[in-house]
N, C-alpha and C positions, 0 to 999 in steps of 0.2 A: 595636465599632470605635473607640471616641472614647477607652475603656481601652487599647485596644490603643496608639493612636497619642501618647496621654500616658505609657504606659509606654516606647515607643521616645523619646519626646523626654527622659525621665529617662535611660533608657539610656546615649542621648550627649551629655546632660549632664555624667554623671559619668563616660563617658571623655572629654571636651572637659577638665575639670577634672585628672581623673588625669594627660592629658597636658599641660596647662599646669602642672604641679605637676612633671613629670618633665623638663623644658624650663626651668624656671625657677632663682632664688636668690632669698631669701628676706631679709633683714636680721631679725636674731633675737633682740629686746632680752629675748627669755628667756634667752637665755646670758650670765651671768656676765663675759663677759670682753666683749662687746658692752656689754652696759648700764653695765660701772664703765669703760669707753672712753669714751663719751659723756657722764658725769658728771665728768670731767674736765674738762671746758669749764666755765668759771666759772657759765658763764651759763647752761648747758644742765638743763633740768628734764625728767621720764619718770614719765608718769604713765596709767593705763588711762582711757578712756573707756567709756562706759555699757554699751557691745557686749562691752566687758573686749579692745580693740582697744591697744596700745601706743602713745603720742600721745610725739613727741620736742619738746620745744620748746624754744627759743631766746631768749633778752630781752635785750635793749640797754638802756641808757638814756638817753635825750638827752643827748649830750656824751661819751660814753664810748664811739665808735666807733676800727675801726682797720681801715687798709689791709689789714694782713696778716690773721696765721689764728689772730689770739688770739682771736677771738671766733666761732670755727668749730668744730665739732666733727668729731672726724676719726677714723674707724670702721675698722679693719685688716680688709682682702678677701684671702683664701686665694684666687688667679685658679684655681691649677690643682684644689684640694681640690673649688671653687665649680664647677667645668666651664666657666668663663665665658673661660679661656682661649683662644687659637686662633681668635674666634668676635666675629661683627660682633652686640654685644649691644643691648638696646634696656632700657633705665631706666626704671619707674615711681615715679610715690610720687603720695600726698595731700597736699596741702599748703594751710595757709593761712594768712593774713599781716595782719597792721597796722600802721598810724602808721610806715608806715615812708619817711621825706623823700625825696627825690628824689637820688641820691647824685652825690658830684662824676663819677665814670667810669660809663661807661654798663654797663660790664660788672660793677661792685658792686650791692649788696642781693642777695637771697635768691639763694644758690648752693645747687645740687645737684651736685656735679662729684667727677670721677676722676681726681684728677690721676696720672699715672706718667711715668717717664725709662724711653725707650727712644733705642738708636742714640746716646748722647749727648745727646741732646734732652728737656727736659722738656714733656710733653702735659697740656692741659688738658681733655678731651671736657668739658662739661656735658651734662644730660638736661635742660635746660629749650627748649620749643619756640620758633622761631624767634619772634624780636621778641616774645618772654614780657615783659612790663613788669615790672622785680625791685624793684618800689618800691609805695606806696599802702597798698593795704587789699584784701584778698580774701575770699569764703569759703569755704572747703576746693573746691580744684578737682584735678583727674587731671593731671598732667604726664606729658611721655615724653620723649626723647631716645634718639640713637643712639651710638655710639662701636666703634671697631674696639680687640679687645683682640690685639695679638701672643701665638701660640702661645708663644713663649721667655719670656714676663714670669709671673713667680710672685707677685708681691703691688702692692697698690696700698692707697691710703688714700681712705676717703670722705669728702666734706667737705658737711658743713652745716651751715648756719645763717645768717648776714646779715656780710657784708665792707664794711667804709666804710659801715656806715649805723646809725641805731638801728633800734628798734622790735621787733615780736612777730615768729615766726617759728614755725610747728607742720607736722609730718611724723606720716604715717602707711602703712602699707602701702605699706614701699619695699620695691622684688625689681626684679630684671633677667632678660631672659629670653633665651635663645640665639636668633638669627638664624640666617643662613647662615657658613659655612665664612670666616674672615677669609683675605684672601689672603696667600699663601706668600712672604716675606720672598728676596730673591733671595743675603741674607746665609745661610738655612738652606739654600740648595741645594750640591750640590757643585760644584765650580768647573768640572768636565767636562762639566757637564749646560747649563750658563749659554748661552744664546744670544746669541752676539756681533753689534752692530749694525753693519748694513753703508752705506757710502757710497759715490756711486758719481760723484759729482761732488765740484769742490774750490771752496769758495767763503771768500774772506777772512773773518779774523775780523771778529765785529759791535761795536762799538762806539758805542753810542748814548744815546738815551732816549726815554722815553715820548711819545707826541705828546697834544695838548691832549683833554679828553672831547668829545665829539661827541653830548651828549643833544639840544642846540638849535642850534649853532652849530659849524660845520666850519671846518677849522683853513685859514686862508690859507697862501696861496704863501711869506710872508713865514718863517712858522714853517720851513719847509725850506727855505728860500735862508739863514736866520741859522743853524738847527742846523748845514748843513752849513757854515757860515763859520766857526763853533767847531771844526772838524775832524773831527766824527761822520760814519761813513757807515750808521748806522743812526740808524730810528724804529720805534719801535713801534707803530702804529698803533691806539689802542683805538676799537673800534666798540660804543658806548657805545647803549645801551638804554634808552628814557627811563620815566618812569614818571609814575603818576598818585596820587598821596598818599592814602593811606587805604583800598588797594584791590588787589587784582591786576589783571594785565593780563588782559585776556581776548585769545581765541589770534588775532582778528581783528586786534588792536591789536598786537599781538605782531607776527606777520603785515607790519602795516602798516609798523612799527619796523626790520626788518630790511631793508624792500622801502627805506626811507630811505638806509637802511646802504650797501646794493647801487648805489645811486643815484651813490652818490658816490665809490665807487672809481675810479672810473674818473680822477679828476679831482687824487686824492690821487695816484696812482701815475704821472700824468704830473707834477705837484710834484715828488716825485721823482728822477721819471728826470730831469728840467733840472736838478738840483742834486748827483746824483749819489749821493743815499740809496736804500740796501735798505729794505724795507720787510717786516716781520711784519705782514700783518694778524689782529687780535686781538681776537677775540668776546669782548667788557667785558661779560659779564653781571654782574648784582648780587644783594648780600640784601637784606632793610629789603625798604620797598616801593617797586615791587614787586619781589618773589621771583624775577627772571627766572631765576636758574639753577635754582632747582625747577621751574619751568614746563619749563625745557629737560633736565633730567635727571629729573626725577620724574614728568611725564605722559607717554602714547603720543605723544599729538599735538602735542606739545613737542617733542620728541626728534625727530619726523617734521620739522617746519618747520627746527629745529637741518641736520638732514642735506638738507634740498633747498638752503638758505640757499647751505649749502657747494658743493653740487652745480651750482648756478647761476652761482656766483663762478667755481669752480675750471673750468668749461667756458668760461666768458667770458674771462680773465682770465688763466689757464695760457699761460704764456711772456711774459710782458711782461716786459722786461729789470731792473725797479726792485723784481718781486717777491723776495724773501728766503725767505719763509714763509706755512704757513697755521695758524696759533697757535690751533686747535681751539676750546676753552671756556676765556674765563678763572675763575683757584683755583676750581676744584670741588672740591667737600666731599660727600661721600656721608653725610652728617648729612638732608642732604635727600631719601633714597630711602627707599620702603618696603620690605616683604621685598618684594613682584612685580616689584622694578624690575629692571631687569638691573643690575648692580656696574658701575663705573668703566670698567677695560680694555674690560670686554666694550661695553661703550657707543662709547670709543674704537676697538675694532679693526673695529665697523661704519661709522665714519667713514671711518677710513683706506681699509678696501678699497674704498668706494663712490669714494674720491678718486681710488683709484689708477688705478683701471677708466679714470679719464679723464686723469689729469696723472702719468704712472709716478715723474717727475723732481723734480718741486718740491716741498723738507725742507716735513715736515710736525711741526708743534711739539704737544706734548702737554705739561700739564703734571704735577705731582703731586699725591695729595690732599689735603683740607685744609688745602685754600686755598694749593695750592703750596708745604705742607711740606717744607723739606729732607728731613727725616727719614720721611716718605712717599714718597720716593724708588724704594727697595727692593722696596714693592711695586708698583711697574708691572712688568710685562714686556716683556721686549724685544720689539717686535711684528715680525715673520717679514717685513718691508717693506722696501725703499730709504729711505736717507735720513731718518728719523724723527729729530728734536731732540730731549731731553728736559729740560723745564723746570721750574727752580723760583722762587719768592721768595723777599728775604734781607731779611726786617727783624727783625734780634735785637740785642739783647731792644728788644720792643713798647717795653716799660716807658722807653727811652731814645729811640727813633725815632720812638716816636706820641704825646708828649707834646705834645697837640693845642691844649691851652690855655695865653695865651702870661700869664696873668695870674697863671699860681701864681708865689708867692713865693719857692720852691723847685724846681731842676730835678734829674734824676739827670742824671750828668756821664760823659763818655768820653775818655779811658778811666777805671778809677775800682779800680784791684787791691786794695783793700778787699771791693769789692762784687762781684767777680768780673769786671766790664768789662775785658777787655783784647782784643788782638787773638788771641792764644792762645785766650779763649773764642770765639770767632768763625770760627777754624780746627776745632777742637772740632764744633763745629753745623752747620761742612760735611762735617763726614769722612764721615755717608752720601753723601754724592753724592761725594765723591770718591771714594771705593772702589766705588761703582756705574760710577765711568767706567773704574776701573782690570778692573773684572772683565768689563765689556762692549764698552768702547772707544766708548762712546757719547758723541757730541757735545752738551754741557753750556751750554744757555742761561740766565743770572740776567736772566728777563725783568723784575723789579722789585728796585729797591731805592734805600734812601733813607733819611735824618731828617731830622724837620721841622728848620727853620732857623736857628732859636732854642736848640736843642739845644745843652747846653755841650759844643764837640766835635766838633760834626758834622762840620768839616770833615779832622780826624784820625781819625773813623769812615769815610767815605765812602775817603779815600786810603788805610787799612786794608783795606778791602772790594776796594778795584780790585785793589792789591797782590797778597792771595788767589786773584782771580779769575785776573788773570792769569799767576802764577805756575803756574795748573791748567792754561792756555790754554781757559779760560771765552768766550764772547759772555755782553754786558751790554747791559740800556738800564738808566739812569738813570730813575725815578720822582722828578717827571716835569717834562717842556718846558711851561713857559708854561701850567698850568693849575692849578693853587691855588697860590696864592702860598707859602700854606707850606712847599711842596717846593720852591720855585723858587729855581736858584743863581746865579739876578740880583738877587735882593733880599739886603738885608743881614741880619744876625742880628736885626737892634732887631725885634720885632714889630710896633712903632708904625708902621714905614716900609714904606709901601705901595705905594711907588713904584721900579721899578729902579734899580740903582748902577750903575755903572762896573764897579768889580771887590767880587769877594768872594772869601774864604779856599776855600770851598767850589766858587765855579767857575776857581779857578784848581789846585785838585785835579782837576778835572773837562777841564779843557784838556790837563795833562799827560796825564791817560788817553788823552784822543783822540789826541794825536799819537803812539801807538802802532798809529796805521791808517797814515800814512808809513812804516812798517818794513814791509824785501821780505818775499812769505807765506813761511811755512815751513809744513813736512807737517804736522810738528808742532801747525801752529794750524786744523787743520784734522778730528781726531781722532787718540786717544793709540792705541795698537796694540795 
């Protein structure tokens, strides 16, 4: 018997094996055209370890670091040769590290990443796991990551080794392994097949911004008698998630966070209604710690407290004359699911119908994935509903609107037609969602957007952005009212100045906008046909 059962456990060993072998990619510094790809990096070395295992490594030297991808190595992926196309795949490798400083941006030191342009838009998935530290000293540990690869993209480039920093960097046993089915691009359907979204009420366009965070302290009356004295009639309400440093939340705390949330609706939306603001309310989950939107898209009992939350609002709460929306999960990223978890939509379309069961009427906002990509757009579908918003965020490029330190000596500037900044590229990186509204007729919310304030620019970036918006007949808020000073367009550019002005270049971009809520509706601002 004990033959027997160490013979079966060989058995499905090696079809456990055979099929991870038949599911997977491989990176193959046996071939030729791999290995003199990666010795092309100045810095990059290839050499066997004692198992005769292919070891990639990387070296910097103190002083000889750089933002971009000189000191990366960058590996040519066959997607469709690979099968890795079509298909939401999942990244390994070994890896381990040294001396490597604490870099200026929190997103440089040891990259694993795939970068590719699709829809106009260039993507960055990495395979390093959430809040992975890409600095210090390691020794050989298991990484993973997830990424969605589109059926239509035929090649990408892999990138490794150390960005903006020095120090050691070694890879071993990289492969990617097929998931589930990536979803179906609504650009690859045929235009007869496309499910048009339906509205069945008319409500003005929104014109707003963000309302302050709400982890400890909820926004006074003050915030919505002066937002709407600037001439917004929207806010967006983030119902922000607090956390505990160093830790997840557990589901009790979790639980209790929301029960907080809940508490004070009530009080926000008569705000409100005396000043005359719509109201999104907007489940602010976060990553870092703790992880609430893994909590809420990645476990059962996450997802479960996510949909009573909803359930409990939208029975309370359904008809109050100041509600606008019910802004589902804020940027969700399906970087955070496992394969058991249900995908995105299907996550969404359980919300939706549990909403509708109870409020058939009141737009329900959904956004795209990662983290409200434009260019994830495409893949939502149209959910079979009344009234569904669909939303994204617009901060492009990162590299000019999150330039979060106001000490560097050097800023990127807007616009900048050397470097590609103009408003043409910005038209560019919305064409998926404009084309998603042109093929659906789907009403288009830019729930976030914004540069910090110190930004050379900012305020001919932001009056760019509204231009866009509106010329689509877009709803916007603004990121954000009165809650980091660095977005705030009461403060001046100086960073030193931490105290509000009078006027700035940036809220008097932001005035004009508003006073396009004075203009009579037209059908038009209400969805395209």
């Amino acid at each position: 018997m004990k033959k027997l059962l160490i013979s079966l456990v060989s058995i499905l060993s090696l079809l456990s094996t055979a099929a991870e072998k038949e599911n997977a990619f491989f990176v193959n510094f046996d071939d030729p055209a791999i290995r003199n790809a990666a010795l092309r990096c100045p810095a990059a070395s290839l050499e066997k370890d004692f198992e005769g295992t292919w070891v990639l490594t990387v070296e910097i030297p103190e002083g000889k670091t750089s933002p971009g991808t000189e000191t990366l190595v960058s590996l040519p992926l066959d997607l469709q040769k690979s099968g890795l196309a079509g298909y939401e795949i999942q990244g390994e490798a070994d890896l381990c590290f040294s001396k490597i400083p604490k870099p200026a941006e929190g997103y440089f030191g040891v990259k694993f990443m795939l970068p590719y342009r699709f829809a106009g838009e260039r993507h960055y998935p990495e395979f390093l796991p959430e809040n992975f530290q890409r600095w210090g000293s390691s020794e050989w540990v298991r990484v993973r990551g997830r990424a969605l690869i589109p059926g239509s993209l035929k090649s990408a480039r892999l990138n490794l080794g150390l960005q903006g920093a020095s120090g050691r960097v070694s890879y071993r046993n990289i492969r990617f392994y097929r998931l589930s089915k990536a979803p179906v691009s609504l650009f690859d359907l045929p235009p007869s097949s496309i499910r048009k979204a339906r509205y069945t009420i008319d409500i003005p366009r929104q014109r707003g911004a963000m309302s302050p965070g709400t982890e400890r302290v909820f926004p006074k009356e003050a915030v919505f008698r002066d937002l709407a004295a600037y001439g917004a009639n929207h806010i967006r309400y983030q119902m922000n998630i607090p956390g505990v440093r160093g830790r997840e939340l557990t589901m009790e705390e979790l639980k209790n966070a929301l029960d907080r949330q809940y508490a004070a609706i009530g009080t926000i939306l008569e705000y409100a209604r005396k000043h005359g603001l719509k109201v999104a309310l907007d489940l602010h989950s976060t990553y870092g710690f703790p992880n609430t939107k893994k909590l809420f898209m990645a476990t059962e009992e996450g997802r479960g407290l996510l949909l009573e939350f909803w359930k409990k609002t939208v029975k309370r709460y359904k008809g109050h004359p100041a509600i606008w929306g019910y802004n589902l999960l804020n940027e969700p990223h399906s970087r955070v699911l496992s394969p058991s978890d249900p995908p995105l939509a299907e996550q969404y379309q359980r919300l939706i119908s549990e909403i509708r069961k109870i409020d058939p009427v009141t737009p329900i906002i959904v956004e795209s994935d990662a983290m409200s990509n434009p260019s994830m757009l495409p893949f939502l579908p149209v959910f079979d509903f009344d009234n569904i918003i669909y939303s994204i965020h617009f901060y492009y490029p990162g590299r000019f609107t999150h330039q979060r330190d106001p000490a560097k000596k050097t800023f990127v500037r807007y616009p900048d037609p050397d470097s590609g900044l103009t408003r043409e590229a910005l038209r560019r990186n919305l064409e998926p969602v404009r084309k998603f509204q042109l093929l659906t007729g789907a009403r288009i919310y830019v729930g976030e957007f914004s540069a910090v304030r110190w930004a050379p620019g900012a305020e001919r970036y932001l009056k760019d952005c509204i231009d866009l918006f509106e010329e689509y007949g877009w709803d916007w808020a603004y990121h954000a009212f009165r809650e980091w000073d660095g977005w705030s367009f009461e403060h001046s550019d100086d960073p030193a100045v931490s105290t509000p002005v009078p006027m700035t270049g940036r809220k008097k971009v932001l005035l004009e906008g508003f006073r396009n809520n004075r203009q009579p509706v037209r059908r038009s601002d209400v969805a395209v046909p």
